[in-house]
N, C-alpha and C positions, 0 to 999 in steps of 0.2 A: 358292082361298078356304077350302077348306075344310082344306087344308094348314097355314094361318097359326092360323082356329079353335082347331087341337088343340095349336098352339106355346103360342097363350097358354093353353088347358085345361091343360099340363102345366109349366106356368113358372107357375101361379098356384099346383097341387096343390105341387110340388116347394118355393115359395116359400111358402105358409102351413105346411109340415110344415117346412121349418128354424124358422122361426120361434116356432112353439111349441116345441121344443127348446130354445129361449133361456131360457125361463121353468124350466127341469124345475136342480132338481140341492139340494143340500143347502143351506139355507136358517139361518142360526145362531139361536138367537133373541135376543130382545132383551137389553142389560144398563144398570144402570141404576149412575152414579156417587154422584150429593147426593142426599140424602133419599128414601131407598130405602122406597117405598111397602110397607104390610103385605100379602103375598099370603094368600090362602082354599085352602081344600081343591082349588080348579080352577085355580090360577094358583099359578105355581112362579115366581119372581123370582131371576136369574141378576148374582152381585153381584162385580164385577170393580174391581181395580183398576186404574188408569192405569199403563199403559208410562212408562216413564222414556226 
């Protein structure tokens, strides 16, 4: 019993720490194509063109 306990204690620890790894890594920000809103002193707007 208390064998099986510690399998699932360490397949849940092992299995929540991949998983938050999923979330981590560089993030791009947004861009925006038609009507490209005016940004403020706190918002930087990143204005790309379409690939061909």
């Amino acid at each position: 019993m208390r064998k099986n306990l510690k399998t699932i204690f360490y397949f849940l620890i092992i299995s929540s720490f991949t998983l938050s790894l999923n979330g981590c890594g560089y993030k791009k920000g947004p861009y925006h194509l038609e009507e490209t809103p005016q940004g403020d002193e706190n918002v930087e707007f990143i204005i790309k063109e379409p690939s061909k």
